[in-house]
C-alpha positions as semicolon CSV with decimal commas, in nm:
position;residue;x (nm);y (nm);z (nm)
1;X;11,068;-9,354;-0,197
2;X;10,980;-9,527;0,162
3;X;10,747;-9,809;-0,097
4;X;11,150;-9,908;-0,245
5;X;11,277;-9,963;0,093
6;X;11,012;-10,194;0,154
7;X;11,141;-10,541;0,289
8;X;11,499;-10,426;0,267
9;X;11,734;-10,409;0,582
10;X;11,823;-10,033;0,655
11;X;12,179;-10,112;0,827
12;X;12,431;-10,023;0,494
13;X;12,211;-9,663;0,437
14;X;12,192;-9,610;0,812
15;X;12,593;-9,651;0,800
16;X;12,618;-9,448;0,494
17;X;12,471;-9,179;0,629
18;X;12,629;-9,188;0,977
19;X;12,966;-9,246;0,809
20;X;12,922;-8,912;0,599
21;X;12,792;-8,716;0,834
22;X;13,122;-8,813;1,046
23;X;13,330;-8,676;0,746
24;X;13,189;-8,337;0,760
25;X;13,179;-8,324;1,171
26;X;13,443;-8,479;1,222
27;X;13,693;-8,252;0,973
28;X;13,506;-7,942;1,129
29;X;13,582;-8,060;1,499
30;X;13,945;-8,186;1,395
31;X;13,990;-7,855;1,254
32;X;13,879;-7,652;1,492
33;X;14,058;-7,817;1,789
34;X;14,352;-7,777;1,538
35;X;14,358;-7,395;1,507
36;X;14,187;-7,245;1,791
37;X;14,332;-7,479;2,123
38;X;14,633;-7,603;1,927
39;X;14,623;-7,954;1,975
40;X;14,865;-8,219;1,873
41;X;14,798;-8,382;1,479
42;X;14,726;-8,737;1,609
43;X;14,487;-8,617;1,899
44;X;14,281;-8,462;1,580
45;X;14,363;-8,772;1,403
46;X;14,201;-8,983;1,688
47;X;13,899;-8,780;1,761
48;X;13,764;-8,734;1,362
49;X;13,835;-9,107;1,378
50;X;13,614;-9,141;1,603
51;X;13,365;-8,940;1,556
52;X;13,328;-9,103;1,199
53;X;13,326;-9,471;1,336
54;X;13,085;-9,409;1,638
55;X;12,790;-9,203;1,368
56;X;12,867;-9,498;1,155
57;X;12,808;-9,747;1,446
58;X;12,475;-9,525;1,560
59;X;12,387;-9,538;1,200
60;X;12,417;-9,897;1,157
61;X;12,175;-9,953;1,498
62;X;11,979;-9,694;1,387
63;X;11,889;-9,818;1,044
64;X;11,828;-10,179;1,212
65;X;11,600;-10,118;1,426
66;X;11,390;-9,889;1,182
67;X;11,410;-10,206;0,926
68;X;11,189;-10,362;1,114
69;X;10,893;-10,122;1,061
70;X;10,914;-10,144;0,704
71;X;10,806;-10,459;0,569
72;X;10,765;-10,590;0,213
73;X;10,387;-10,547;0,134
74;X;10,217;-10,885;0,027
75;X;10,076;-10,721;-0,304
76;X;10,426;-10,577;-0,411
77;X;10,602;-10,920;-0,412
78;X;10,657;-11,083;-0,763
79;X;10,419;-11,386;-0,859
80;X;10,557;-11,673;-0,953
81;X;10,243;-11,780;-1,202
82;X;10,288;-11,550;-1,483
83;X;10,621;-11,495;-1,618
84;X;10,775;-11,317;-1,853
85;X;10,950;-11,628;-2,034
86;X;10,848;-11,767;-2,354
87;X;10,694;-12,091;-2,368
C-alpha cells in the first residue's frame, strides 16, 4: 500500500482522515455536553464544528509534512521509450 502513495502529496488523505475522525468525536463530545451538563444547541453546534475543522486542519499538516518522506522511486516511474501505441 505505502509503494501507491509513492510521489503523491498526503494533504487530501491526511484531511480525510482528520475530517472523519472529527465526525465521530465531535458528535460524541456534542452529545455528551448535550445530555449530561445541559448545554445550549449552538454551543454543541460550535464545538463539533470545531473539533471537525481543527482534526481536518492537523490532518492536512500532518499528511504534508509526511509527503515528503515518501518519494516516487526512480524505477517505478513510466518510460517514455517503449509504449504501448501502435506504430
Amino acid at each position: 500500500m505505502m509503494k501507491q502513495l509513492r510521489g503523491r502529496n498526503l494533504k487530501h488523505p491526511g484531511c480525510l482522515i482528520g475530517v472523519t475522525l472529527g465526525m465521530i468525536i465531535g458528535i460524541i463530545v456534542a452529545g455528551v455536553m448535550a445530555a449530561k451538563f445541559n448545554v445550549a444547541m449552538y454551543t454543541d453546534l460550535w464545538v463539533w464544528f470545531g473539533i471537525v475543522i481543527g482534526l481536518a486542519i492537523i490532518g492536512w499538516i500532518t499528511g504534508d509534512r509526511l509527503s515528503s518522506r515518501f518519494h516516487a522511486l526512480e524505477d517505478d516511474a513510466p518510460d517514455s521509450s517503449s509504449s504501448d501505441k501502435p506504430q
